[in-house]
LUMLOMI-370324 format. One line per 8 residues: number of its first residue (from 1); their letters; for each residue x, y, z of C-alpha. Coordinates in pm, 1 decimal. Example, Ala and Ser with C-alpha at 12.3 -4.5 7.8 and 13.67 -1.06 7.14 Angstrom:
residues 2
1> AS> 1230.0/-450.0/780.0 | 1367.0/-106.0/714.0
//
This chain:
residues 470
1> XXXXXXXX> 0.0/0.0/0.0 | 119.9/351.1/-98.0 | 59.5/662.1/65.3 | 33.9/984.9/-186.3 | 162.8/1224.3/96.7 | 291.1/1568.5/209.5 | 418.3/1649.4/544.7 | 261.1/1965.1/607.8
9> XXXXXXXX> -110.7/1881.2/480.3 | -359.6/1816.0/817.2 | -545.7/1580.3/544.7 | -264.4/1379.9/492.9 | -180.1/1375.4/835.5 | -519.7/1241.9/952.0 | -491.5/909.8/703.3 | -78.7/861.3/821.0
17> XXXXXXXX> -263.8/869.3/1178.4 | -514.8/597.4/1114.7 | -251.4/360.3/951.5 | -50.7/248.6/1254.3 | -369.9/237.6/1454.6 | -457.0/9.5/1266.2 | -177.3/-138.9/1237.6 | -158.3/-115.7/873.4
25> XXXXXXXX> 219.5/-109.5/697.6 | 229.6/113.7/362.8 | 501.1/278.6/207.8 | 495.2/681.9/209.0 | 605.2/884.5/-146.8 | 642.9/1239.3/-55.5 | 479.1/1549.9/-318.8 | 579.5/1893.4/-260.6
33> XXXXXXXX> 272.0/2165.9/-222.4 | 529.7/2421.9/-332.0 | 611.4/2258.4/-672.4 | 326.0/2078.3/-834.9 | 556.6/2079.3/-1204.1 | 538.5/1668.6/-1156.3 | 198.9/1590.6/-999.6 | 73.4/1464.4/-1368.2
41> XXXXXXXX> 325.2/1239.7/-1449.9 | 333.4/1061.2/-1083.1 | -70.3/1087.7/-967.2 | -256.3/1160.5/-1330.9 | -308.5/741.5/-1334.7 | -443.6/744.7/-1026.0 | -593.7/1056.6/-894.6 | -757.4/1268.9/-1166.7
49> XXXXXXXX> -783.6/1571.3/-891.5 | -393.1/1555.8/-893.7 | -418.9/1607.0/-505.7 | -281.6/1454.6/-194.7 | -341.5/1215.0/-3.2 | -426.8/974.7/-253.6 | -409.9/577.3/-124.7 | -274.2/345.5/-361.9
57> XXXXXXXX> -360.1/-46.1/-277.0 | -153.5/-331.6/-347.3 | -354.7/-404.6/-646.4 | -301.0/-116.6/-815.7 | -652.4/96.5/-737.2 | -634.6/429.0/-564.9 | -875.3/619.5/-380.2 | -843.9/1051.9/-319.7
65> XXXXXXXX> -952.5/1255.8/-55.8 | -890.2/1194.1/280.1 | -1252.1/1153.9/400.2 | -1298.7/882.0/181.9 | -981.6/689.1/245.6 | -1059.3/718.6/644.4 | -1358.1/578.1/568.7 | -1214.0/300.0/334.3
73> XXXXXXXX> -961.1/233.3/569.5 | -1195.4/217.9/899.7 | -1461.3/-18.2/786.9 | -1476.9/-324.5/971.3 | -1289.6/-142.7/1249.3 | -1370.2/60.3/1601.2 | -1346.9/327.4/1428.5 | -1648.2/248.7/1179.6
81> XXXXXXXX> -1928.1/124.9/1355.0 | -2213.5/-147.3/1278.8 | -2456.5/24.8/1384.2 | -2653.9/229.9/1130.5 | -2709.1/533.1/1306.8 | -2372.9/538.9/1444.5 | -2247.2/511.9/1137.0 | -2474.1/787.3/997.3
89> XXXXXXXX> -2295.7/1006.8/1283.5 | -1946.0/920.2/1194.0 | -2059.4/1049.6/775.5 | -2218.2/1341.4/947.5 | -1888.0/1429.8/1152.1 | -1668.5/1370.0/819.0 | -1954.0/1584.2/610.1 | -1900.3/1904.0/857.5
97> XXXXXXXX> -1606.4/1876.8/1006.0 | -1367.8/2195.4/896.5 | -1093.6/2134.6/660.1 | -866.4/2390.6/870.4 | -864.5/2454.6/1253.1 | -1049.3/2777.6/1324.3 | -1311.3/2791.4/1011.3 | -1595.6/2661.5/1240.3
105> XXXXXXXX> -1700.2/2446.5/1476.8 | -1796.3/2078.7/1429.6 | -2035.3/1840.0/1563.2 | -1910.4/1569.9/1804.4 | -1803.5/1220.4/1656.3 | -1924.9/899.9/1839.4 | -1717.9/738.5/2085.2 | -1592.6/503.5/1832.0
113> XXXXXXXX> -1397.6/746.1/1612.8 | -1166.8/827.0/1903.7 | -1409.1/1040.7/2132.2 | -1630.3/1360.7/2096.9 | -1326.8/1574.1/1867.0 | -1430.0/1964.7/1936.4 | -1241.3/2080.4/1634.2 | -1088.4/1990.2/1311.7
121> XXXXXXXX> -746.4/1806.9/1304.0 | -495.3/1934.1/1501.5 | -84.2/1783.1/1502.1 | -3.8/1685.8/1845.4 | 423.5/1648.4/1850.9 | 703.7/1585.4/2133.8 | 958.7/1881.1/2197.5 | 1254.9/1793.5/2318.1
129> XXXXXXXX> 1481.7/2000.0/2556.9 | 1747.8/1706.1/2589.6 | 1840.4/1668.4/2893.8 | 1778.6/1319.2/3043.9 | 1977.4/1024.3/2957.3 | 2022.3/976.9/2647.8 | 1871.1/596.4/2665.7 | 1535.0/781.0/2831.5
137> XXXXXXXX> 1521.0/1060.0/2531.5 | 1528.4/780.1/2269.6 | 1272.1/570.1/2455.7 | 1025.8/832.5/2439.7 | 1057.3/919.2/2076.5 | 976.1/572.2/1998.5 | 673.2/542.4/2248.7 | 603.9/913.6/2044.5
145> XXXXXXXX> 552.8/690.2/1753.5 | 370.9/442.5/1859.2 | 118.7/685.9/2024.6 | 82.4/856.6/1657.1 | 263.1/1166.1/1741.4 | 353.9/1355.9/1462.5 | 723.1/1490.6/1497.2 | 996.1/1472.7/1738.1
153> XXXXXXXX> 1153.7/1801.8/1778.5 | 1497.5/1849.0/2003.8 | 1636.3/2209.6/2059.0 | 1980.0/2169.3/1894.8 | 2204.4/2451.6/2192.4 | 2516.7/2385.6/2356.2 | 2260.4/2378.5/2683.4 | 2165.0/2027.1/2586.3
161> XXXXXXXX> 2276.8/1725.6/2460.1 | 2313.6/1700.1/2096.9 | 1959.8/1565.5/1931.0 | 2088.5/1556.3/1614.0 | 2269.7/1224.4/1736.2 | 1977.4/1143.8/1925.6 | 1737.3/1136.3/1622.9 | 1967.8/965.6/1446.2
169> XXXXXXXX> 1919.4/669.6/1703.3 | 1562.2/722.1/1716.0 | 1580.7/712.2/1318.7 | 1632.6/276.4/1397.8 | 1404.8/215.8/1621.2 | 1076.3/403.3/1489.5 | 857.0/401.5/1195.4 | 633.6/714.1/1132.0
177> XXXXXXXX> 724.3/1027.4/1318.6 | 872.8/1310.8/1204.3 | 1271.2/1390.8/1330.4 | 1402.8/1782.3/1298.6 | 1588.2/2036.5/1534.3 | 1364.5/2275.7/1669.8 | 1550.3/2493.7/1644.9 | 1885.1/2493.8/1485.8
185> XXXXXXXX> 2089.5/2795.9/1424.0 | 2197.1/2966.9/1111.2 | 2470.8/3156.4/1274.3 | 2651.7/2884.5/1497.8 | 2599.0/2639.3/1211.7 | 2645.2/2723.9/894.4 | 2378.7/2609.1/621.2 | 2535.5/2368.8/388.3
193> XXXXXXXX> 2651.0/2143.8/689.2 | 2302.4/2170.2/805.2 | 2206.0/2033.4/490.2 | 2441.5/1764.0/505.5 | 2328.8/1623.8/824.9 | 1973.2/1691.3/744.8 | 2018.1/1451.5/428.0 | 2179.3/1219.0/654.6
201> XXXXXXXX> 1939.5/1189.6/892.5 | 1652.4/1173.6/618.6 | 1853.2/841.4/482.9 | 1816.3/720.0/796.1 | 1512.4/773.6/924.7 | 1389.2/689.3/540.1 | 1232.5/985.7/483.4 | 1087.6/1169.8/789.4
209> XXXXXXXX> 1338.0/1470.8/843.7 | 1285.2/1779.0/834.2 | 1441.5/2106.9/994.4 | 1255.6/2410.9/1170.0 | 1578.7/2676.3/1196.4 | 1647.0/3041.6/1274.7 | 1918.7/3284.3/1355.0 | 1956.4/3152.3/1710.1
217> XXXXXXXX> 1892.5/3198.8/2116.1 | 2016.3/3528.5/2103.9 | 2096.4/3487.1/2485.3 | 2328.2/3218.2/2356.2 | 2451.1/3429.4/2069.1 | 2584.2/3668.5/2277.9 | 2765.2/3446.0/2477.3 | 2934.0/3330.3/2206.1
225> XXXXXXXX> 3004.3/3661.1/2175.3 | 2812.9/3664.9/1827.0 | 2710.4/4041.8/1697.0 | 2399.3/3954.2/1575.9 | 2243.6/4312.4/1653.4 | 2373.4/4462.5/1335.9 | 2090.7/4418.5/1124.4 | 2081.7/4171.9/804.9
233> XXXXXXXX> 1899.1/3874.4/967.5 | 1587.9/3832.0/815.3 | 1833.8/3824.3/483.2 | 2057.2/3559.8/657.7 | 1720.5/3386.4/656.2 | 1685.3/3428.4/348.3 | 1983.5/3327.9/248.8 | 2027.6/3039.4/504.3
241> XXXXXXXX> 1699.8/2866.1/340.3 | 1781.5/2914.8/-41.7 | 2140.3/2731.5/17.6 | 1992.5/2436.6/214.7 | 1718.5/2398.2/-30.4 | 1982.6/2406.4/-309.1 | 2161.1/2169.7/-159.4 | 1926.0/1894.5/-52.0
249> XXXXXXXX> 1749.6/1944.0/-401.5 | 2052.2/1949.4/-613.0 | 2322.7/1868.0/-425.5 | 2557.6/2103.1/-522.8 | 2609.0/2455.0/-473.8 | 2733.2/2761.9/-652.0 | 2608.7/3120.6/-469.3 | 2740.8/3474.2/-373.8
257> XXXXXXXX> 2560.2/3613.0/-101.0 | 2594.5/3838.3/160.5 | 2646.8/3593.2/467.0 | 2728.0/3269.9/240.9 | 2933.1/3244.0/-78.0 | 3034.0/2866.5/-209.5 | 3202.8/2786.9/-534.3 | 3142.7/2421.8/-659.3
265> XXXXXXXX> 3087.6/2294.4/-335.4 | 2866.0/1926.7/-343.3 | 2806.0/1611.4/-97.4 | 2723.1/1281.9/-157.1 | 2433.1/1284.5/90.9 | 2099.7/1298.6/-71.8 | 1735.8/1231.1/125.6 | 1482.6/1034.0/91.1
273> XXXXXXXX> 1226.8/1237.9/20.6 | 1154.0/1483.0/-271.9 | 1100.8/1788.1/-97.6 | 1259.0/1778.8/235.0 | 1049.2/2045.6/506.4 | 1244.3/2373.4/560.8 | 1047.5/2583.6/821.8 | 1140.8/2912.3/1012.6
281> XXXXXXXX> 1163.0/2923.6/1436.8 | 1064.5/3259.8/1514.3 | 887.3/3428.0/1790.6 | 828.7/3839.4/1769.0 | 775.1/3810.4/1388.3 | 669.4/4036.8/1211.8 | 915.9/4022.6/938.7 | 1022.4/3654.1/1046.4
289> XXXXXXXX> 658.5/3523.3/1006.5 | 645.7/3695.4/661.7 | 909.7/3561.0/558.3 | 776.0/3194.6/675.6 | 472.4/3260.7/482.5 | 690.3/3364.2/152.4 | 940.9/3056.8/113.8 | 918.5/2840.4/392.9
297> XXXXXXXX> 764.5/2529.8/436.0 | 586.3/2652.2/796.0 | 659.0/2835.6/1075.0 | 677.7/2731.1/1451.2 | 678.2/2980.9/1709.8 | 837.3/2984.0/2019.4 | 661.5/3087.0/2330.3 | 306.4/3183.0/2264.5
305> XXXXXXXX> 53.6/3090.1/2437.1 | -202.4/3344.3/2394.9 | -471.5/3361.7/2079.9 | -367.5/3719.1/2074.9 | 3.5/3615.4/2051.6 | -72.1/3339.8/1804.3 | -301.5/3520.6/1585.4 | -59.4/3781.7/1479.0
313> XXXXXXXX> 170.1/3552.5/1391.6 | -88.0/3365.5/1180.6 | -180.9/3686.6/1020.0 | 170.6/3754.8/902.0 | 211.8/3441.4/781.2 | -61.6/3460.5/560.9 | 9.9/3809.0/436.4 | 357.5/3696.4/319.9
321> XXXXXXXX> 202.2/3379.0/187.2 | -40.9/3591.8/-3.5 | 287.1/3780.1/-113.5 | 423.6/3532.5/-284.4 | 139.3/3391.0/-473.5 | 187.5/3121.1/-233.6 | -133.6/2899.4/-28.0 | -72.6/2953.1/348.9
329> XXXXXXXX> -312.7/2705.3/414.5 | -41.8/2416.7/277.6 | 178.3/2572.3/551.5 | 260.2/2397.8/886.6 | 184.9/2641.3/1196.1 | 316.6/2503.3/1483.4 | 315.9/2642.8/1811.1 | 588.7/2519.2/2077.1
337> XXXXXXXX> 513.3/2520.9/2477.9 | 676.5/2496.9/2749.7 | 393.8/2206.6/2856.5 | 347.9/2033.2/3161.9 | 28.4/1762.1/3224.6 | -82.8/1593.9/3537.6 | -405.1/1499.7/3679.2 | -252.0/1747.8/4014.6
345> XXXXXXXX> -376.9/2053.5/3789.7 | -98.5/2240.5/4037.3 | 138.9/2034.8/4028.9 | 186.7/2073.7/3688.1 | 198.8/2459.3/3728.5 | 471.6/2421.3/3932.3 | 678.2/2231.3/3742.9 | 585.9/2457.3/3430.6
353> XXXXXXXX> 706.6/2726.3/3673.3 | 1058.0/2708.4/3666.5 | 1123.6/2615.8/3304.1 | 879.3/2949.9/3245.5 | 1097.2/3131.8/3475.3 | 1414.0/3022.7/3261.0 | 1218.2/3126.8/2940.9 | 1150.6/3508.4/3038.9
361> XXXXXXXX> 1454.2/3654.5/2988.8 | 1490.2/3505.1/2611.5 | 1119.8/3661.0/2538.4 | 1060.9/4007.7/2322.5 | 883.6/4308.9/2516.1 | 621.7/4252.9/2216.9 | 568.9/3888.2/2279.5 | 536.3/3962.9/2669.1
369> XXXXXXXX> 286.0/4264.4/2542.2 | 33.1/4017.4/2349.9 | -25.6/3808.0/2668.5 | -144.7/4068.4/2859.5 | 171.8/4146.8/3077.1 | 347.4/4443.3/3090.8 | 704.0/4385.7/2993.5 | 851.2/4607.2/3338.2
377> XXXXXXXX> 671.6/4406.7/3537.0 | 887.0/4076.1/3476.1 | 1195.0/4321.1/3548.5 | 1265.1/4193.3/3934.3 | 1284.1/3844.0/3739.8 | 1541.9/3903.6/3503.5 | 1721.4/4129.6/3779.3 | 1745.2/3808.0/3987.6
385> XXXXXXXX> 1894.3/3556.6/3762.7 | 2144.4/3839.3/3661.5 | 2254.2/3815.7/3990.8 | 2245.1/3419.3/4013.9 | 1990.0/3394.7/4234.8 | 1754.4/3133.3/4049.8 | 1576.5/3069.1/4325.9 | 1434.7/3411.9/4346.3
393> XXXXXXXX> 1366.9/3450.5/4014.9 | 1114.7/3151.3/4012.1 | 1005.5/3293.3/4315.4 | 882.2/3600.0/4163.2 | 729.4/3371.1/3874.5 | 399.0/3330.4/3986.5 | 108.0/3087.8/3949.6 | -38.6/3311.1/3776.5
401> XXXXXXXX> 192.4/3422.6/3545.2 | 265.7/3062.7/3483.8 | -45.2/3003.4/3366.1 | 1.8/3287.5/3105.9 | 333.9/3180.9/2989.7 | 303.0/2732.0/2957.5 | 34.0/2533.0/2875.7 | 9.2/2348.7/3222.7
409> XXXXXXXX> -262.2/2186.8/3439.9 | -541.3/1883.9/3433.2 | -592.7/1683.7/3073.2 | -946.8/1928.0/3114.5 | -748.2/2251.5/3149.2 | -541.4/2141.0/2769.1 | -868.2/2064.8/2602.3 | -1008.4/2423.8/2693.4
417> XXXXXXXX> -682.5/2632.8/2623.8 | -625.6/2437.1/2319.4 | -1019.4/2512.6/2224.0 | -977.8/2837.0/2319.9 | -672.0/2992.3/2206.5 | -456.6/2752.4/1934.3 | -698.7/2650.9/1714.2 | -870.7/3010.5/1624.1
425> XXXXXXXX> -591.5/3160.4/1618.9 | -549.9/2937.9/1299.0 | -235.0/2727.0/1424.0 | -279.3/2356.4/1349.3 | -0.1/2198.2/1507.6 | 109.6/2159.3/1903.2 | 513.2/2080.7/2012.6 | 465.2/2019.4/2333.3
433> XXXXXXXX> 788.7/2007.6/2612.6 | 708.8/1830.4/2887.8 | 836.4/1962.0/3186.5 | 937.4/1689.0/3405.6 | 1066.3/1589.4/3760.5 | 1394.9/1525.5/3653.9 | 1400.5/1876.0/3418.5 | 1288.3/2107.3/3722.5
441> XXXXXXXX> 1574.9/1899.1/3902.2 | 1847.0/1978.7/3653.4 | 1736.0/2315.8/3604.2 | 1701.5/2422.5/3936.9 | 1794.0/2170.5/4206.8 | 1396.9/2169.5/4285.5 | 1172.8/1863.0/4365.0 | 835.2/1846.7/4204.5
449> XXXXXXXX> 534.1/1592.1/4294.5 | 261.5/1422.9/4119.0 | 395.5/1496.6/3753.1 | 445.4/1230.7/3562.0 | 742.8/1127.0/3376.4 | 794.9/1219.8/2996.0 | 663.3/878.4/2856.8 | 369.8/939.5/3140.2
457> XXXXXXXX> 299.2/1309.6/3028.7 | 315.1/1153.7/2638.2 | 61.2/918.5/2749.2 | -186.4/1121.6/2931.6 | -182.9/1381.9/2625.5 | -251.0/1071.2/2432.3 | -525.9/923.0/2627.0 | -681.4/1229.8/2687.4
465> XXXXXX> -621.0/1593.0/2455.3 | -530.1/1435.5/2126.8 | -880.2/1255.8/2114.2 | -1073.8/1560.2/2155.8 | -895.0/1686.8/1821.0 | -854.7/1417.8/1546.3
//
């Protein structure tokens, strides 16, 4: 069986999240949504529409749009029942549900397609801050994939230990999710090395890399002792994307820019897939969002948690999608959180609390503006950890503002701020950090109680958020 896919369609992404639940093996063929130049020649035999996903069955017939491959693929199963009427509710759910987050609510699904989805299909992925042993971080990227998560996303700083040799383990032992850096950094590393290992790891995870990068932690850049105040970065953006598309699509290289000039430079690795995913980090926008929306293959910001927050991101992405002639709604928005889950609803703000804490000295006065705060207000906080005294500066982070700042609390609490603020604000994808015992131990030397694990925080976001948006 053959999967007619792309990586940043929520259609696509709903049919590659039925397979393994049912336990079904296929073979995925990647299409780019940027260049559509080939889509006769590979899908004119078998989907007239010449869109993805299109199923192709081991005896050669092929069925398009996703509604009617979920259905194809769920008969005889939980997830279609025998009942007529139930049945009739399951066509009525697939009839109305929205084909994007945020364009209107839809009626609930019976129990047996997962249980009573509020919205329309929304990415649920693992972020990384890589930390724990590295035997731990690997285990829970594979129970990632065999949950149906959709990516596995490590922060590639000094601060941690190196994912990209963590997803390359990962890459052996797992089957379906997604493996990128979230984020990497255009600055520290340069962009044709990037490349290189992103090619790698695409061999070796046959075909499920991808790479979310940016200029950098500026906190980090600085000390490195990196200027990177002078101006010019949304052009080493710029510049940073068109040489690692250039080389994963061609591999080779001849450009003079401003920040990167190469002269017949080439590797040997090549990916798997067609069109390897190239997406921007960024997290005051607006000229980073625009320029998302304009050549990237998504955007995932960093630290918002508000719909106001989220929203103007969302907008600028679209407006430099619209730019370039470009459909923002192929686009992957992806919103990463400093996350913590427990059934102790304040338990889990407390652990959020000190990672938060961490966090509020690398966030813009305009991202601290569109939740609500005002920026002078968080000034005793970054006063405090200037003067090494951590445990005053979580202190001073509040309950409260912890709240504002992670998405933390009861399985209940995710459901309503997910309802409430992602998915209007028009993002369609979640990279959640679970914020652990042994995190708020190595970060601050603190004890925490009644938070799960990571694998336990996966699960309970499995068991209980991710069916509420299928």
């Amino acid at each position: 069986m053959i999967l007619w896919n792309s990586q940043v369609s929520g259609n696509c992404y709903k049919v590659r999240l039925l397979l393994p639940q049912l336990g079904i093996p296929y073979e995925r063929r990647e299409l780019s949504v940027v260049d559509r130049s080939n889509r006769a020649e590979l899908l004119g035999g078998k989907n007239p529409a010449l869109r993805v996903p299109t199923l192709e069955l081991d005896d050669g017939r092929c069925l398009g749009e996703s509604d009617a491959i979920l259905w194809y693929l769920g008969d005889g199963s939980r997830y279609v029942p025998e009942d007529a009427f139930e049945r009739a509710q399951v066509l009525q759910w697939l009839a109305t549900r929205p084909s994007r987050p945020g364009s209107g609510a839809s009626p609930p699904s019976p129990a047996t397609l997962r249980s009573t989805p509020e919205e329309g299909p929304m990415k649920f992925s693992y972020a990384l801050l890589p930390d724990h042993p590295v035997t731990e971080l690997v285990d829970s990227i594979v129970l990632a994939d065999e949950l149906g998560f959709y990516g596995a996303y490590g922060a590639d700083e000094t601060y941690h230990k190196d994912q990209w040799l963590v997803a390359a383990v990962a890459a052996t032992r797992t089957k379906n999710i997604r493996l990128s850096p979230c984020v990497t950094h255009v600055i520290l590393k340069e962009p044709t090395i990037l490349a290189h290992s992103i090619a790698t790891l695409d061999e070796l995870s046959n075909g499920r890399a991808e790479c979310v990068f940016s200029i950098g932690n500026i906190a980090m850049l600085d000390q490195y002792h990196v200027d990177w105040k002078s101006g010019g970065q949304i052009k080493r953006l710029r510049e940073a994307h068109h040489v690692m598309r250039t080389m994963l699509d061609e591999g080779k290289i001849d450009f003079e820019g401003d920040f990167y000039r190469y002269t017949g430079l080439f590797t040997s690795a090549r990916p798997v897939q067609e069109h390897v995913p190239l997406k921007i980090g960024a997290m005051r926008g607006p000229k980073s969002f625009e320029l998302a929306g304009e050549i990237a293959d998504g955007m995932h910001q960093a630290l918002a948690y508000s719909k106001e927050a989220m929203q103007f991101a969302s907008d600028h992405v679209k407006l430099g999608a619209e730019r370039a002639g470009r459909d923002a709604s192929q686009l992957d928005l992806g919103a990463w959180m400093v996350a913590s889950i427990s059934e102790d609803s304040e338990a889990a703000k407390q652990a959020a609390r000190v990672v938060v804490a961490f966090y509020i000295p690398a966030m813009p006065r305009e991202q601290i503006e569109r939740h609500g705060i005002d920026p002078d207000s968080l000034q005793p906080i970054m006063d405090a950890f200037n003067l090494g005294d951590v445990e005053k500066a979580i202190e001073l982070t509040t309950l409260e503002l912890t709240e504002k700042l992670s998405l933390s609390g009861s399985p209940e609490e995710w459901v309503e701020r997910i309802r409430t603020e992602v998915i209007p604000s028009g993002f369609d994808h979640l990279i959640c950090a679970p914020i652990d015992p042994y995190l708020v131990a190595a970060w601050s030397g603190l004890e925490v109680e009644n938070v799960p694990d990571q694998q336990g925080q996966l699960r309970l976001i499995h068991d209980h958020v991710m069916p509420h948006f299928p």
